[in-house]
C-alpha positions as CSV (number, residue, x, y, z in Angstrom):
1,X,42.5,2.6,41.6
2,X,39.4,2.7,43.7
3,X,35.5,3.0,43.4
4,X,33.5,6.0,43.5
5,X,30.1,6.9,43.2
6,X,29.6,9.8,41.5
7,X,26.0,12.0,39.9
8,X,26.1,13.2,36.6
9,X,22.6,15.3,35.3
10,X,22.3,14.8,31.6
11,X,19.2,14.9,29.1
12,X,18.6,12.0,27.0
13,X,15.8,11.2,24.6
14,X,14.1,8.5,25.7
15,X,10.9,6.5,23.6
16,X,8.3,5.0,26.2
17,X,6.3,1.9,24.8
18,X,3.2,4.4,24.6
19,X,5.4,6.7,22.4
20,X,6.7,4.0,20.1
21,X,3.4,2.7,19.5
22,X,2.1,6.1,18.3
23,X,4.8,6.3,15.7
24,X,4.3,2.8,14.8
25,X,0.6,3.4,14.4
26,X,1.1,6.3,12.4
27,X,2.6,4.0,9.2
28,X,0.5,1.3,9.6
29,X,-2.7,0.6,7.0
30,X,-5.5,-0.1,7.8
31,X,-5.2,-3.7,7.3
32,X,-2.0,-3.5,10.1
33,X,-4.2,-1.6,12.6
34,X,-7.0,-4.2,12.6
35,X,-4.3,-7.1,12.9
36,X,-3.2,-4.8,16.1
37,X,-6.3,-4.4,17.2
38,X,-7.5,-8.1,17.1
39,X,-4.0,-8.6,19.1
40,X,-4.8,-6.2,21.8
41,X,-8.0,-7.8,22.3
42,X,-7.1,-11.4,22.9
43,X,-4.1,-10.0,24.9
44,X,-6.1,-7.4,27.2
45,X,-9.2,-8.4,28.9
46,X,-9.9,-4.7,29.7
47,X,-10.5,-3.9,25.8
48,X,-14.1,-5.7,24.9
49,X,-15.5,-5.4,21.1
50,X,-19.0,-4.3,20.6
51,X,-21.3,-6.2,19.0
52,X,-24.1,-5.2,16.8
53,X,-26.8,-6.4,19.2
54,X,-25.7,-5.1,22.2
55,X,-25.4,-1.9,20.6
56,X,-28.7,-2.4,19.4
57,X,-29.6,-3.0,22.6
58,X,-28.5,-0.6,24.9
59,X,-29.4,2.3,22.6
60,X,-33.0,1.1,22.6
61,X,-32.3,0.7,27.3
62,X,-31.2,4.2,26.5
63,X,-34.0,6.0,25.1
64,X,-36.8,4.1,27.0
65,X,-35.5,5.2,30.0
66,X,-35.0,9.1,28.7
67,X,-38.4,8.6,27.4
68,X,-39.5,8.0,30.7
69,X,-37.9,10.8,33.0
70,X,-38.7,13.2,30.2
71,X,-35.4,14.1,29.3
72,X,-34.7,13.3,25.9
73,X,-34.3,16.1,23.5
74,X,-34.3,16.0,19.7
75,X,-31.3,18.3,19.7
76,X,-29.2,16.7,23.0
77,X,-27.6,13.0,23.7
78,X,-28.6,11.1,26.4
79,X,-25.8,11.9,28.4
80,X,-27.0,15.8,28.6
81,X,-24.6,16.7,25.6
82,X,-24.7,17.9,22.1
83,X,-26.2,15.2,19.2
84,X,-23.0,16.1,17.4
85,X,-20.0,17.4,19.1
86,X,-17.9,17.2,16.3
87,X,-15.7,14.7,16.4
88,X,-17.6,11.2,17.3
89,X,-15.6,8.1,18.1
90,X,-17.1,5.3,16.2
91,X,-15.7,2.4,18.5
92,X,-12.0,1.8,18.6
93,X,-11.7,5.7,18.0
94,X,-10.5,4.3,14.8
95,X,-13.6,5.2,12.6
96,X,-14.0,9.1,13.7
97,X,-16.2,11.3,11.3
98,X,-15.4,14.9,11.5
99,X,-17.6,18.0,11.1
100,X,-17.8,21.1,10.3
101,X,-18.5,22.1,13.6
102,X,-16.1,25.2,14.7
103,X,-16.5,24.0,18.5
104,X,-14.0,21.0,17.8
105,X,-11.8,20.1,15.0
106,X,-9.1,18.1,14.8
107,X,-6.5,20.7,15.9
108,X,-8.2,21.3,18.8
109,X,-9.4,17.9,19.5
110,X,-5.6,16.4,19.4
111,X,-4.6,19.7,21.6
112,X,-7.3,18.1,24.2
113,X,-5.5,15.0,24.1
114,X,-2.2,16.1,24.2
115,X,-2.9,18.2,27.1
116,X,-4.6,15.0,28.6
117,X,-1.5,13.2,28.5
118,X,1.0,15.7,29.9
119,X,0.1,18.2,32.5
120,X,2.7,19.5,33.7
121,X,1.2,21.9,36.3
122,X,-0.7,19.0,37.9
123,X,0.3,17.7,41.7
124,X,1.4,13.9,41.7
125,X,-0.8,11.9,43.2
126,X,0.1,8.8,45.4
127,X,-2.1,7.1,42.3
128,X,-2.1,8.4,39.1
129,X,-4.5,5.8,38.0
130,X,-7.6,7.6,40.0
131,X,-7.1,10.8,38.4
132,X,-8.5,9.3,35.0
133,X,-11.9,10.9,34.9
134,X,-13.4,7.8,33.0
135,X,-17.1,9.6,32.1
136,X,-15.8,13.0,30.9
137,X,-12.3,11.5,28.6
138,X,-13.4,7.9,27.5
139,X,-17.2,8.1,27.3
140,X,-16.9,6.7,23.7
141,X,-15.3,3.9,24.3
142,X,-17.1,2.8,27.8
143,X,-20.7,3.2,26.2
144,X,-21.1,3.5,22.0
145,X,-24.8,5.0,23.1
146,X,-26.0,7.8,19.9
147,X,-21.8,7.8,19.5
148,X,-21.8,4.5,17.2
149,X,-22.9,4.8,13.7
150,X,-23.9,2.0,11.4
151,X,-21.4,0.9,8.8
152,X,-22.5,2.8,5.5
153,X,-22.2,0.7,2.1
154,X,-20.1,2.4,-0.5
155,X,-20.5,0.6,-4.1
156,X,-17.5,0.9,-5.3
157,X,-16.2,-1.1,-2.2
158,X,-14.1,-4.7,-2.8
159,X,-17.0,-7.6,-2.5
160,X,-16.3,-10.2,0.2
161,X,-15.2,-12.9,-2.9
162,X,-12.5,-10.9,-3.3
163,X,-10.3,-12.3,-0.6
164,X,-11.5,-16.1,-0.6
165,X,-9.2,-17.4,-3.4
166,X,-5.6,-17.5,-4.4
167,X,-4.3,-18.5,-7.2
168,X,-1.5,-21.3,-7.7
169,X,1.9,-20.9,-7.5
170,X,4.2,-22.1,-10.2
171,X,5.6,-24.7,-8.2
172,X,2.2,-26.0,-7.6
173,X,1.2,-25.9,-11.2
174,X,4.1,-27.4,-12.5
175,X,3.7,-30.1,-10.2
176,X,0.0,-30.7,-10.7
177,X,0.6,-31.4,-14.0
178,X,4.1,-33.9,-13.5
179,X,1.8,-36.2,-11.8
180,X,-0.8,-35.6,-14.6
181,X,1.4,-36.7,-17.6
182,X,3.1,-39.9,-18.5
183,X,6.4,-39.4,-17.5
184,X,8.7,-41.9,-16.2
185,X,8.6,-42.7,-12.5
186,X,12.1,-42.2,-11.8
187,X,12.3,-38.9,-13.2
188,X,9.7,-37.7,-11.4
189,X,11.7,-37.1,-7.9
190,X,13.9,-35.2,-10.2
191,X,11.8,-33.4,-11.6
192,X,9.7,-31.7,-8.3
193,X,13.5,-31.3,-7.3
194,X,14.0,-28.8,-10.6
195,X,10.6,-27.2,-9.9
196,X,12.0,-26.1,-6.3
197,X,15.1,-24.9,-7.7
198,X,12.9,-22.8,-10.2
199,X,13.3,-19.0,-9.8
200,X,9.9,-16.6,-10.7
201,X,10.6,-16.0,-14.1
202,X,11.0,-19.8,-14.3
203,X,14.7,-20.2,-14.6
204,X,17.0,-22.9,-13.8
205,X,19.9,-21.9,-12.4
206,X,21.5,-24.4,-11.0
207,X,23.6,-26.7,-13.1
208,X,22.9,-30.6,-13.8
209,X,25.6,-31.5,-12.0
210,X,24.0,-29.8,-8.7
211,X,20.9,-31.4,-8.8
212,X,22.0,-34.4,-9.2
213,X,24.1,-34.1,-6.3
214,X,21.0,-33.6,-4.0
215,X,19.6,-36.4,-5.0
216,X,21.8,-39.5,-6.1
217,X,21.2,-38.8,-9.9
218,X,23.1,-38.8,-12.6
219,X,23.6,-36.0,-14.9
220,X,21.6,-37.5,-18.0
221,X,18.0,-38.6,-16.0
222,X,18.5,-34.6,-14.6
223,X,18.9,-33.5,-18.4
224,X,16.2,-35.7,-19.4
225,X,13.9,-34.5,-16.1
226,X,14.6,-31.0,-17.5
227,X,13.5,-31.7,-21.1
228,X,10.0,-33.0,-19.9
229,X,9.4,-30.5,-17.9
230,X,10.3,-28.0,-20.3
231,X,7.3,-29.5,-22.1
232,X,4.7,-28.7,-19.1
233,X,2.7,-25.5,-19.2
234,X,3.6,-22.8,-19.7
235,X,6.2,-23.9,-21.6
236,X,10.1,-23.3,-21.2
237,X,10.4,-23.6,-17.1
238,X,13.4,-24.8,-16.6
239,X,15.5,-23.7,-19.5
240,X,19.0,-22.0,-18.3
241,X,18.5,-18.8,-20.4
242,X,15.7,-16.9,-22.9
243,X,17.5,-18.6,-26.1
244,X,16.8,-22.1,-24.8
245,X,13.3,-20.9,-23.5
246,X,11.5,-19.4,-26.8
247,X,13.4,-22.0,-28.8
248,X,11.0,-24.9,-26.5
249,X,8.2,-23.0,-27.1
250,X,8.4,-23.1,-30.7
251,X,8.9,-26.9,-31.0
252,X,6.5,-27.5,-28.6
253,X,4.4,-25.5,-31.3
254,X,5.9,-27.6,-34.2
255,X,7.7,-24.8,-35.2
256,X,11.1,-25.7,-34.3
257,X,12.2,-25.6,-38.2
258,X,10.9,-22.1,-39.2
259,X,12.9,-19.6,-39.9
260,X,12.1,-17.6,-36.5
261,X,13.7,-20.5,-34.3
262,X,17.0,-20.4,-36.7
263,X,17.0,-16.4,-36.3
264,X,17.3,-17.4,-32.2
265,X,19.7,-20.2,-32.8
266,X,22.1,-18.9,-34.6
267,X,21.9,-14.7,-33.9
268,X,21.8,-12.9,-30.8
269,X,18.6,-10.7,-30.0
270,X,20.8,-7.6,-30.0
271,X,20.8,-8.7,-33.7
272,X,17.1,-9.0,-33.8
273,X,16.6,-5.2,-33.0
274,X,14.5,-3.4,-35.6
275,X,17.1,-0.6,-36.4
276,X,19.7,-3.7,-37.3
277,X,17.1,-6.0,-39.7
278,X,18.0,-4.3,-43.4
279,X,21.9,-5.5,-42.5
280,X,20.3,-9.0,-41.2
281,X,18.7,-9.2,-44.3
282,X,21.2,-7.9,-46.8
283,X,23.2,-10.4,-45.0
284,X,21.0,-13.4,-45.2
285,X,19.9,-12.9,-48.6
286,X,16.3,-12.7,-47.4
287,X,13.7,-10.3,-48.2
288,X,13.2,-7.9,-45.4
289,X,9.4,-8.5,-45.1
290,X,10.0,-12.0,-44.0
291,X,12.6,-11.2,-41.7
292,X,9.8,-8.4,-40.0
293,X,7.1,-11.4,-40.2
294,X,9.2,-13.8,-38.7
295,X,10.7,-11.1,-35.4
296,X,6.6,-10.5,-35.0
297,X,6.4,-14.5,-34.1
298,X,9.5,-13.9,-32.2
299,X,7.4,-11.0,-30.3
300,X,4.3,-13.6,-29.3
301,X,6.6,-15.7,-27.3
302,X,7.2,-14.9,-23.8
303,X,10.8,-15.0,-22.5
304,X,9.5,-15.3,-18.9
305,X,7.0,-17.7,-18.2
306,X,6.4,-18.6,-14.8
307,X,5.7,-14.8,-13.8
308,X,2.2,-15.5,-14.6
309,X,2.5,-18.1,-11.7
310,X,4.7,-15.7,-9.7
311,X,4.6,-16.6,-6.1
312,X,4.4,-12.6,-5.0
313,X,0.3,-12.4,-4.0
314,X,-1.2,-9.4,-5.7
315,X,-2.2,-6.7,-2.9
316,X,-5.9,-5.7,-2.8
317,X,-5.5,-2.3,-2.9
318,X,-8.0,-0.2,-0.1
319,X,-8.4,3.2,-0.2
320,X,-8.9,4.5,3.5
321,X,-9.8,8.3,2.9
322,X,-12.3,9.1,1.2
323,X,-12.0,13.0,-0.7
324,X,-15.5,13.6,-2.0
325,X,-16.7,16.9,-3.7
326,X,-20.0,18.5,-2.4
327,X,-22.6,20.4,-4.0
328,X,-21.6,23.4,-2.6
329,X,-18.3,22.6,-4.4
330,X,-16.1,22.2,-1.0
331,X,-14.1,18.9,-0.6
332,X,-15.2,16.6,2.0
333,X,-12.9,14.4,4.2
334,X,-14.2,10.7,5.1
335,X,-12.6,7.7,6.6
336,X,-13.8,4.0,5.1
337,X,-15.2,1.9,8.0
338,X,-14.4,-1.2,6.6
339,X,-16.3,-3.5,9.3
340,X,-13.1,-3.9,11.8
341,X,-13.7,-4.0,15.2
342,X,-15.3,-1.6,17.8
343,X,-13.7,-1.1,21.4
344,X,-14.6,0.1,24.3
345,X,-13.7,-0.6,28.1
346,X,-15.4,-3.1,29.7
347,X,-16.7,-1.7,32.5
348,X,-17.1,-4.5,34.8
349,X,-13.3,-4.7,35.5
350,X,-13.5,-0.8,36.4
351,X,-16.6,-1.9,38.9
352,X,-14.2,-4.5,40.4
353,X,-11.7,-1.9,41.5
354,X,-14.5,-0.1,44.0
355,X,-15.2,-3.8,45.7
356,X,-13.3,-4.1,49.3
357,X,-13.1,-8.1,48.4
358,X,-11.0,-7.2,45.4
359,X,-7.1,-8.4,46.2
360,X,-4.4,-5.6,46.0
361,X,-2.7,-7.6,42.7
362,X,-6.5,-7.9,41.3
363,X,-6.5,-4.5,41.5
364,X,-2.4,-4.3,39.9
365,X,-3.6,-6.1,37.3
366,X,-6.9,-4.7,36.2
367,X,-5.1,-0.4,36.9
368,X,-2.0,-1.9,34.3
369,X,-4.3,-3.4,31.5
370,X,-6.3,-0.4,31.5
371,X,-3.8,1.9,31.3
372,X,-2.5,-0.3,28.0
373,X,-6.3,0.2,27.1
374,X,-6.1,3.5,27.3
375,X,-3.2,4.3,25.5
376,X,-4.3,2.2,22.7
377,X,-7.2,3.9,22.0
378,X,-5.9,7.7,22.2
379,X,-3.1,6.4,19.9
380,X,-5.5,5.4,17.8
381,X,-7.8,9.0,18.0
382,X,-4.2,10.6,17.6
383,X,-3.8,8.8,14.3
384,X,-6.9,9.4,12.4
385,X,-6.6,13.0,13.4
386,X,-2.7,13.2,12.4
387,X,-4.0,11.5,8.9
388,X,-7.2,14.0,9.0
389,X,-4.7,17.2,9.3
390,X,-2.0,16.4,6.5
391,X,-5.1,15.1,3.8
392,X,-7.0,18.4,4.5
393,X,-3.6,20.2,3.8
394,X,-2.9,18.0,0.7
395,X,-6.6,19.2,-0.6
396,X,-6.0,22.8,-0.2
397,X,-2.6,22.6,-2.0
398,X,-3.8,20.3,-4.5
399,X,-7.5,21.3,-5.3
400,X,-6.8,22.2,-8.9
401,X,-5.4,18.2,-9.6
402,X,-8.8,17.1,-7.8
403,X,-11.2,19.2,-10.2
404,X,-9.5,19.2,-13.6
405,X,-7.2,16.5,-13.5
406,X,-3.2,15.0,-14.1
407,X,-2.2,18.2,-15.7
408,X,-2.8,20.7,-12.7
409,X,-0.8,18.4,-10.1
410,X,1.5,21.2,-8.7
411,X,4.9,20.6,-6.7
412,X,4.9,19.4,-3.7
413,X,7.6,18.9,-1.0
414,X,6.7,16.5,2.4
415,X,8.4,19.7,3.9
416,X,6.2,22.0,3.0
417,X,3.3,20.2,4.5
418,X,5.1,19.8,7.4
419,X,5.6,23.3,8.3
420,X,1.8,24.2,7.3
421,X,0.8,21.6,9.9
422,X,3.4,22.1,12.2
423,X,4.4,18.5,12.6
424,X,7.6,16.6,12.1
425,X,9.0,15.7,8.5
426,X,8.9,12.0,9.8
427,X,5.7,11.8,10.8
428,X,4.3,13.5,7.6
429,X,6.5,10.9,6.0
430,X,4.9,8.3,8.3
431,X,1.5,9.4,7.1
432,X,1.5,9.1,3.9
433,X,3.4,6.0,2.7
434,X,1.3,2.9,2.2
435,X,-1.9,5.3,2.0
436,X,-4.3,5.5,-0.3
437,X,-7.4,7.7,-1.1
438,X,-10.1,7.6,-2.8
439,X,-10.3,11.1,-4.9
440,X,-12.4,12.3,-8.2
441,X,-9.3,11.6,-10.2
442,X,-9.1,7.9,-9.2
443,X,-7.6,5.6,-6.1
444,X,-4.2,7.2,-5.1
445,X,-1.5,7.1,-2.9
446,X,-0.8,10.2,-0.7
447,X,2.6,9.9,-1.3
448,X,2.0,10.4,-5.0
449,X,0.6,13.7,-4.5
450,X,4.2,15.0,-3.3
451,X,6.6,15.9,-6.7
452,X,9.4,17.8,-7.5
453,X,8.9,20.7,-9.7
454,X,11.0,23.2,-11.8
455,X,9.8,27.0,-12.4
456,X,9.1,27.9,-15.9
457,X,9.7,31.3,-18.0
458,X,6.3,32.6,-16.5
459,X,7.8,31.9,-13.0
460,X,5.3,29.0,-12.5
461,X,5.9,25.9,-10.5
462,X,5.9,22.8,-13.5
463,X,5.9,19.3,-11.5
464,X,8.3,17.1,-12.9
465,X,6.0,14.3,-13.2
466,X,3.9,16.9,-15.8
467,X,7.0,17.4,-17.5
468,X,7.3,13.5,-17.8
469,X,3.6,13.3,-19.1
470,X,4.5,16.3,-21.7
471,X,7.6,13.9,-22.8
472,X,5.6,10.8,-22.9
473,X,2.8,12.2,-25.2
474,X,6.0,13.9,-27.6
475,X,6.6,10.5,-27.9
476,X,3.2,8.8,-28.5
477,X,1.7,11.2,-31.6
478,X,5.5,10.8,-33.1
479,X,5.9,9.1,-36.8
480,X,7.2,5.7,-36.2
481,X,9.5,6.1,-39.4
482,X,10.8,9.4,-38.1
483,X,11.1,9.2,-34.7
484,X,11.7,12.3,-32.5
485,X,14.5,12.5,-31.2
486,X,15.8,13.8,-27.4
487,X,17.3,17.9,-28.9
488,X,14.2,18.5,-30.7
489,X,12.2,17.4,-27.7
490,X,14.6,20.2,-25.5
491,X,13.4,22.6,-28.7
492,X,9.7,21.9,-27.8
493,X,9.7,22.2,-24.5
494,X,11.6,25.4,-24.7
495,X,8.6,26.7,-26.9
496,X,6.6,26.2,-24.0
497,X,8.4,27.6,-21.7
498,X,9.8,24.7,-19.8
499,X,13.7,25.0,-20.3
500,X,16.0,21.4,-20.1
501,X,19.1,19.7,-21.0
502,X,19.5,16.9,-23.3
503,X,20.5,14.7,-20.8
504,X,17.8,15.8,-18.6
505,X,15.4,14.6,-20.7
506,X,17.4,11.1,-21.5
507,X,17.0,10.8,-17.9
508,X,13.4,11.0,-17.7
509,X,12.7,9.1,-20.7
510,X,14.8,6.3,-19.0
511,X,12.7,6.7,-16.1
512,X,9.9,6.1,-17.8
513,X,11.1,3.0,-19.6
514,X,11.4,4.3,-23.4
515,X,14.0,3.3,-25.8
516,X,15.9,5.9,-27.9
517,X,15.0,7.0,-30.9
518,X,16.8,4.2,-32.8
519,X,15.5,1.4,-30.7
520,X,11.6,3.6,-31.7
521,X,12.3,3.4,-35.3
522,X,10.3,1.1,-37.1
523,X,11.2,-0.6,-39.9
524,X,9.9,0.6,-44.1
């Protein structure tokens, strides 16, 4: 045994902190990037947000003093270049608007950056950081100047009101009203201990026994706790199971004699199915008509009640591409600024790295933070372009679904957009999840625009989820009497050309949450 040092040359793949932002980046929203973004700025001093006066402000400084040397040119920026050069940074590099300028598009303006990030043939310098060429690479984000545009109002944006409020929970509500009503005092500890034990349909599942255990109790004040609450709107929170739940909703009505709350007592719902009632009511002696009255007040109950008060906040949806159709018929591609934050480096912390006074870890510090700065804002460039890219592809494949509608949505695989754009499956993948756009067709997700598909007789490409709409609408104009059933839905489909299995069609109708065509047939 002894100890050796020894070299071994190997490739490994390894993900920098600049690299693992970018991919993390890539599936955030828009929401996610402006939490990031506010994160960065209170942790790097380097990154500074512009506000709306001192834009104001130095774009008047600006154009007085072009005014006054002569130099400013209708056509030409104050900096000597193009007005539009077609892709402006609008702040973080976040909100970008692209042209239709052939000098840059996003292709080549992500081929810029890329080559700005790696250059291979380049000589190391004893300090990387002074080969950043500040004026020529980041002049967007060290002065907004004629770059930064003013946010432009779109109508059918959220309002503000939107996000103030939030409604109650059902814990909340149920407990509002416990200290409302004239209940006990003793069983009102018990009580708010059911309402925390309450799942969000409402449910107790817990036994009497267990609560009462966390608490001292015995198991009748628990039962009798349970009762009263039971009582509370909406009514039934707390029962153990949907028998016990639409049973306190009709006494609570005043209905707990009718025939409807016997129907629950004493049969099963399985019983209660509209293909089953001629043998309930051959069986009960009862005239069918009152057994089809009394199932429709059996319908107007509502098994789960506290998912009205379901904790789970409903999501404001955002759409942050905008696909609009010109006159000239072409398909525009827009980004929604939705008022987040504009960065730039400061540029007093660059001014402190020429001064002699400046310490050595002064200087450390300030070279590191910009660097983060840096990085933050080509990942964010390299983001909107990346989303830019695989939405202009999704609008060439998919132009028909944009102009006529559901019905022309052709299939779709994230592969194949990947190989037109040349990127990764993952980071097409990455793209498109949590995504939505705003289109002539409605708010959608990107990922919804990706479907399987099938070829038909013709040898076209039929999208699954067509097929689905085709089986839906079968089912829709069908006579309720005479249901149709899944074979001669096969036969239909093969008269147009679209050839499937039974089962294959069971499937898709169970995807779509229809019952068979014994659970669809109504009652004579």
């Amino acid at each position: 045994m002894s100890v050796k040092l020894t070299t071994n040359l190997s490739q490994r793949l390894v993900l920098t902190p600049q690299l693992r932002q970018r991919i993390e980046m890539l599936q955030m929203t828009a929401l996610e990037l402006n939490e990031l973004i506010q994160q960065q700025l209170l942790e790097n001093p380097v990154l500074e947000e512009v506000q709306a006066q001192d834009e104001v402000q130095e774009l008047a400084e600006q154009v007085l003093d072009y005014q006054a040397c002569g130099n400013l040119d209708s056509d030409r920026s104050p900096e000597g270049g193009p007005a539009n050069n077609g892709v402006s940074v609008n702040g973080a590099g976040d909100y970008l608007e692209f042209s239709a300028s052939p000098e840059a598009t996003p292709e080549t303006a992500e081929a810029r950056a890329e080559e700005d990030l790696d250059e291979p043939g380049e000589e190391i310098s004893p300090d990387p950081f002074e080969e950043v060429d500040f004026g020529r690479e980041f002049q967007e984000y060290l002065d907004p100047g004629y770059k930064t545009q003013e946010h432009e109002y779109r109508e059918d944006e959220p309002t503000f009101e939107q996000f103030l409020t939030r409604p109650p929970s059902l814990a909340e509500h149920l407990t509002w009203q416990l200290h409302m009503e004239d209940i006990e005092p003793e069983l009102i500890p018990i009580a708010e201990c059911i309402i925390g034990n309450l799942d969000g349909d409402g449910r107790l599942n817990a036994t009497n026994e267990e609560i009462a255990a966390l608490g001292g109790w015995t198991a009748e004040e628990v039962e009798r706790a349970r009762q009263r609450l039971m009582q509370l709107d909406p009514t039934g929170c707390g029962a153990r199971d949907v028998r016990e739940c639409l049973l306190a909703q009709l006494e609570a009505s005043g209905e707990g004699e009718r025939l409807a709350a016997q129907l629950i007592r004493e049969h099963s719902l399985a019983d209660l199915q509209p293909h089953r009632l001629p043998a309930l009511a051959k069986q009960l002696g009862l005239p069918l008509e009152t057994l089809v009255a009394e199932l429709e007040r059996i319908r107007q109950l509502d098994p789960f009640p506290g998912r009205r008060y379901s904790s789970d906040e409903t999501v404001l949806v955002t759409p942050e591409i905008f696909i609009e159709k010109r006159d000239d018929g072409e398909y525009e591609i827009s980004f929604a600024d939705d008022g987040g934050p504009r960065l730039r480096i400061n540029q007093a912390y660059q001014r402190m790295l020429d001064r002699p006074e400046t310490s050595k870890e002064t200087k450390d510090f300030i070279r590191e933070k910009t660097r983060s700065a840096i990085e933050l804002l080509r990942n964010i460039e390299h983001r909107r372009q990346t989303i830019y890219k695989v939405v202009e592809c999704i609008v060439r494949r998919q132009r028909e679904f944009l102009d006529k509608g559901i019905e022309y949505l052709k299939p779709m695989m994230l592969k194949d957009v990947a190989e037109e754009t040349g990127m990764h499956l993952s980071t097409v993948s990455r793209v498109v999840n949590r995504k939505y756009a705003h289109t002539p067709q409605g708010v959608i997700e990107l990922r919804r625009f990706f479907t399987e598909g099938m070829t038909n007789e013709d040898g076209e490409e039929v999208s699954t989820r067509i097929i689905k709409l085709k089986i839906k609408k079968l089912i829709e104009e069908e006579d309720p009497h005479h249901p149709i059933t899944d074979d001669q839905i096969v036969k239909i489909l093969a008269k147009e050309g679209i050839k499937l299995s039974r089962r294959t069609v069971a499937k898709y109708r169970d995807q779509m949450n229809i019952p068979g065509s014994r659970e669809r047939r109504a009652v004579i």
